[in-house]
C-alpha positions in Angstrom: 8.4 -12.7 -18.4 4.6 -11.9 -18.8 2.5 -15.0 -17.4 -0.6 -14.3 -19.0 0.9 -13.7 -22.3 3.0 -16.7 -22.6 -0.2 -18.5 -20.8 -2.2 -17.4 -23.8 0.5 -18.3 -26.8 0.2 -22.0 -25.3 -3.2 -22.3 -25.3 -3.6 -21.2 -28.4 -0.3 -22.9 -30.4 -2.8 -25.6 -28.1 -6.0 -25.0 -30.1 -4.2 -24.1 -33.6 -2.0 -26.8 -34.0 0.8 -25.0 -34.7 2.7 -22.0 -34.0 2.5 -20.4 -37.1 -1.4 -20.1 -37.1 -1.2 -19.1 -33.2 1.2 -16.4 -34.2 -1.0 -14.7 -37.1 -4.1 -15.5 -34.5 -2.1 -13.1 -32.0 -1.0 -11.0 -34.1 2.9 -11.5 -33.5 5.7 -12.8 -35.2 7.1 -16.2 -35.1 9.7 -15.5 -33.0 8.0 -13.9 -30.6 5.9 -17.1 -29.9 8.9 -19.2 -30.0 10.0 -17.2 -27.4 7.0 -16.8 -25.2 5.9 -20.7 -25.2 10.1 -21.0 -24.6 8.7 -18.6 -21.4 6.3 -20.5 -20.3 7.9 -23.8 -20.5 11.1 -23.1 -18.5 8.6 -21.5 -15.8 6.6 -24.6 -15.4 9.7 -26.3 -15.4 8.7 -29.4 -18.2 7.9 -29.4 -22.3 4.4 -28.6 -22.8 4.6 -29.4 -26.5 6.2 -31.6 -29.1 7.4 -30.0 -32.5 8.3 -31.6 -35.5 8.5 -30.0 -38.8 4.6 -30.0 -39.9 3.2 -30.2 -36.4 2.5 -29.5 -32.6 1.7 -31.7 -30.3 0.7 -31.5 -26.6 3.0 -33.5 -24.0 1.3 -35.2 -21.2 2.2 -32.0 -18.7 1.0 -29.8 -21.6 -2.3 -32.2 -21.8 -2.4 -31.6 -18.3 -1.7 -27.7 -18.2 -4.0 -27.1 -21.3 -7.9 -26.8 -19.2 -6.1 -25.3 -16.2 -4.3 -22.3 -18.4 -8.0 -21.9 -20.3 -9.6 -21.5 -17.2 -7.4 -18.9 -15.3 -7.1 -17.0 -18.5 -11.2 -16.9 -18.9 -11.5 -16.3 -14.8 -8.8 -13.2 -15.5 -11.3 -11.7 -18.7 -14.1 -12.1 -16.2 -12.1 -10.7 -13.5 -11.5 -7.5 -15.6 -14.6 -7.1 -17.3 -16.2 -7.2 -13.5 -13.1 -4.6 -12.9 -14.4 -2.1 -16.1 -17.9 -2.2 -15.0 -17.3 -1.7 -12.0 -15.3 1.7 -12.7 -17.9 2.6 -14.8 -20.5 2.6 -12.4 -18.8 4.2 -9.4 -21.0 7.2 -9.0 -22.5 9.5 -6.3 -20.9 11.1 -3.4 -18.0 9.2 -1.1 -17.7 10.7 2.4 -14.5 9.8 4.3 -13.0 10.8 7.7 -9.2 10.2 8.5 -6.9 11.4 10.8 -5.1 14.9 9.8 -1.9 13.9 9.0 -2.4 10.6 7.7 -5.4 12.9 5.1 -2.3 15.3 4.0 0.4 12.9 3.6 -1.1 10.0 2.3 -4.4 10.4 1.0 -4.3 13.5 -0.3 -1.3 12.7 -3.0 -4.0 9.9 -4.1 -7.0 11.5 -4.6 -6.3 14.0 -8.2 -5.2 9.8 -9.7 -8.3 7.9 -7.8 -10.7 11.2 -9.0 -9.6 11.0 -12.9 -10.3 6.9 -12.9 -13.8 7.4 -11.3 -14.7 10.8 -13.2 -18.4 9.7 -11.7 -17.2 10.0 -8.6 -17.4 12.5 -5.5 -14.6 12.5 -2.1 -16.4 13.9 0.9 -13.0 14.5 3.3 -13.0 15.2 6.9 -10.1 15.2 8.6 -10.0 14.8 12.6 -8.1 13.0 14.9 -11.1 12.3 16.5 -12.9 8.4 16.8 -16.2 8.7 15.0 -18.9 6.7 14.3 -18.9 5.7 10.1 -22.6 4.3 10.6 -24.4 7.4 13.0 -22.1 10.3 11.3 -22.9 8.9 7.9 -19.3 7.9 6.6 -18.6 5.3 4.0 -14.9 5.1 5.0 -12.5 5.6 8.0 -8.9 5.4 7.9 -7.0 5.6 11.3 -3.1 4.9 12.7 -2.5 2.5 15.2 -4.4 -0.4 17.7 -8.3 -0.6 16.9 -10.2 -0.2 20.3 -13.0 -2.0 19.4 -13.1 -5.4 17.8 -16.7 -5.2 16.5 -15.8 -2.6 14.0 -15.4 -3.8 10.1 -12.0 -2.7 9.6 -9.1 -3.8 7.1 -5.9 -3.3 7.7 -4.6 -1.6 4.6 -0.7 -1.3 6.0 1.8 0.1 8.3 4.9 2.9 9.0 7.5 2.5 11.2 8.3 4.8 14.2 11.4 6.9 13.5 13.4 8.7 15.9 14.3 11.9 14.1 16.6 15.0 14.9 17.8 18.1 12.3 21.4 18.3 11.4 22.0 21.5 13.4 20.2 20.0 16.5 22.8 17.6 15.8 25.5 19.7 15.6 24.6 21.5 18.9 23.8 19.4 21.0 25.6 15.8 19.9 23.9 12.9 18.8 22.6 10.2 21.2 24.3 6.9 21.6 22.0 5.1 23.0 17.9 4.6 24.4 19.3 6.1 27.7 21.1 8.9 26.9 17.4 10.2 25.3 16.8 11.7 29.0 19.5 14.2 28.7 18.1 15.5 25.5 14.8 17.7 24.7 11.8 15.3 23.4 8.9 16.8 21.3 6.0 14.6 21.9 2.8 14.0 20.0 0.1 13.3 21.9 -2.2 11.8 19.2 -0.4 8.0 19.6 -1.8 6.3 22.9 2.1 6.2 24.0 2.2 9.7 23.9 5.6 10.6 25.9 6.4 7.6 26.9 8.2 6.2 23.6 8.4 2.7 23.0 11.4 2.5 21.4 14.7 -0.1 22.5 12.2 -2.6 23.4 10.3 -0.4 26.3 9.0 2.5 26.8 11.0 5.5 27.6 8.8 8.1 29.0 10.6 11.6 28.0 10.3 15.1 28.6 10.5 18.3 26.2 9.4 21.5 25.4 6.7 21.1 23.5 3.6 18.3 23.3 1.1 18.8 20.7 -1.5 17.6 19.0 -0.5 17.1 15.8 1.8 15.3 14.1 2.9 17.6 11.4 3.3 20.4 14.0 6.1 18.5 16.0 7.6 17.3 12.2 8.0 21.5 11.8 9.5 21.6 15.4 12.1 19.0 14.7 13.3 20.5 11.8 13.8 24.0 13.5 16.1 22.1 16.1 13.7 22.3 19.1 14.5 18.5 19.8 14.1 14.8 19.0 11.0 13.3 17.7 9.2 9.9 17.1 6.9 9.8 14.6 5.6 7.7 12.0 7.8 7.2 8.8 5.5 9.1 6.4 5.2 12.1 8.3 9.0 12.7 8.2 9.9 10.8 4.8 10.4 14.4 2.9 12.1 15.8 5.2 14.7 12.8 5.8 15.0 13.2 1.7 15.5 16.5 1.9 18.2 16.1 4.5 16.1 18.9 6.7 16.4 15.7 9.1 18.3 12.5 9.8 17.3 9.9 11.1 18.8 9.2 15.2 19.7 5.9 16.7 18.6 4.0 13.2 19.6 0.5 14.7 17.4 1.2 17.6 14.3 -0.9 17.2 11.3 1.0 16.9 7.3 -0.7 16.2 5.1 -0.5 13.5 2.0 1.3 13.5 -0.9 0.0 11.7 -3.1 1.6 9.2 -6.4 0.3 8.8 -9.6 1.4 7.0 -12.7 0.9 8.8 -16.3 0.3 7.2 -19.7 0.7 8.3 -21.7 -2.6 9.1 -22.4 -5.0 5.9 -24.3 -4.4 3.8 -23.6 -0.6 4.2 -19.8 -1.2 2.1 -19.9 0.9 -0.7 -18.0 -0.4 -3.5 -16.2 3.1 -4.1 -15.0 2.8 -0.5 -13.5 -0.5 -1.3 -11.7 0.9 -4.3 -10.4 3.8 -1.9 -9.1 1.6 0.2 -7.3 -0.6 -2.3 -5.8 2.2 -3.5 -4.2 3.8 -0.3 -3.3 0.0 0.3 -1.3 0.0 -2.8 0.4 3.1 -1.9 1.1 2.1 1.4 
C-alpha cells in the first residue's frame, strides 16, 4: 500500500464528490480508486466515506480525517519542494576527513551516486585515522568509528557495525576452530591497534587481552592477514563483509557476544553546518 497515494484519492473523492470525478482528476481508472480509498480505509481501520449510487459522502471519522490528510499531504509538497531546491543549490567545494578504512569501505561506494545527485558539487577526502580539528583544519565533515572523546563536539551518530571474530577456512582447517572465549589464548590473535581496546578484545562479555604475530595499524591490513591464515581477528563487520561473502573467511564463535561500534559524523560549531555536509551524512546513514 502507498500512504500518500491512497491519502490523496481520499481527499480528493473528499473535494469532488465522487469517485468518478476524483478518478479522471488523477488521472486513474475507477478501479484503481476503489481500490486505493478501499487502502486507506482498512489502514485507518473505520469507513471514511458513504456511497450510494449518485453520491459520496464523508463519515464522521472521514469528516474528521479530511483537514488532517490535507495538511500532511501539503507539509510533504513543501517538504519536497524544500528537498529540490535544496539539491539544486548544493554547490562549492565539500572537504571531509574520515578514518581510512571506514573512507574505502563505506564512503567511497557512495560517493560516484551522492556526486551524480549534486552535479554542483565538489568531495574534498582525507583519510587519516588521526583526531582532527573540523573548525582549525577547515573541514565541513568528520566521520569516525567508536566512543567520542569529547562531548562538546557537534556530532550525529549516523550508525553502527558489530565486532566479528573472524578466521579463513584453512586457518581453520590447521589449526581447529575455537570453542570457546578461553581457548582464544592458545591461538594466534592479529590485533588492530586503531580501536582503544586494541589487544585486549572485548568479546564474551570482557576483555580478553591476546597475543599474535602481528599488530597494525590498519584495519584493512589485518583483514588481508586473516585471510592468508596468519590468525584470528576482530574487526568491525564492514571491513570483513566481502570477504565472509566470498567465503575467503568465516565467521568464529558466532554466538559469542561481541559490541557494537558507533559511527558518527561530526560537524564544526553551528552555524558553520554546511547543508551538503548534512546531505553526506544522511546518505552514509542510509547506507549504514
Amino acid at each position: 500500500m502507498n500512504l500518500q497515494n491512497s491519502m490523496r484519492a481520499f481527499v480528493e473523492v473528499a473535494k469532488e464528490g465522487g469517485l468518478a470525478k476524483a478518478a479522471k482528476k488523477m488521472k486513474i481508472s475507477a478501479p484503481s480508486i476503489t481500490r486505493l480509498i478501499g487502502d486507506f480505509e482498512a489502514w485507518a481501520g473505520a469507513p471514511l466515506l458513504v456511497r450510494t449510487t449518485r453520491h459520496v459522502s464523508l463519515t464522521e471519522m472521514g469528516e474528521a480525517f479530511l483537514p488532517r490528510c490535507i495538511d500532511i499531504l501539503d507539509n510533504t509538497q513543501s517538504l519536497k519542494t524544500f528537498a529540490e531546491s535544496s539539491t539544486e543549490s548544493l554547490s562549492g567545494t565539500l572537504r571531509v576527513t574520515g578514518a581510512r578504512v571506514l573512507v574505502r569501505s563505506v564512503i567511497a561506494p557512495l560517493l560516484p551516486a551522492f556526486l551524480a545527485a549534486y552535479p554542483r558539487l565538489k568531495v574534498h577526502l582525507d583519510t587519516t585515522d588521526m583526531l582532527v580539528n573540523v573548525l582549525s583544519e577547515h573541514f565541513d565533515l568528520a566521520i569516525r568509528v567508536g566512543d567520542l572523546q569529547d562531548s562538546t563536539l557537534v556530532a550525529r551518530k549516523l550508525g553502527q557495525s558489530r565486532l566479528v571474530l573472524t578466521a579463513s577456512p584453512e586457518f581453520l582447517a590447521r589449526r581447529g576452530t575455537p570453542q570457546s572465549i578461553a581457548d582464544l589464548k592458545n591461538f594466534p590473535c592479529l590485533t588492530d591497534t586503531i580501536p582503544q581496546f586494541g589487544s585486549a578484545w572485548p568479546i564474551g562479555g570482557n576483555k580478553s587481552r591476546l597475543e599474535g604475530p602481528a599488530s597494525v595499524s590498519d584495519g584493512e591490513i589485518v583483514r588481508d592477514l586473516t585471510i592468508a591464515s596468519q590468525g584470528l581477528s576482530l574487526l568491525p563487520k564492514f571491513v570483513v563483509q566481502k570477504s565472509l561473502d566470498s567465503g575467503a573467511l568465516v565467521q568464529v564463535l558466532a554466538d559469542e557476544k561481541t559490541p557494537d561500534l558507533p559511527i558518527y559524523a561530526i560537524f564544526p560549531p553551528k552555524p558553520y553546518v554546511s547543508q551538503s555536509a548534512r546531505a553526506l551524512a544522511e546518505a552514509i546513514a542510509q547506507s549504514l
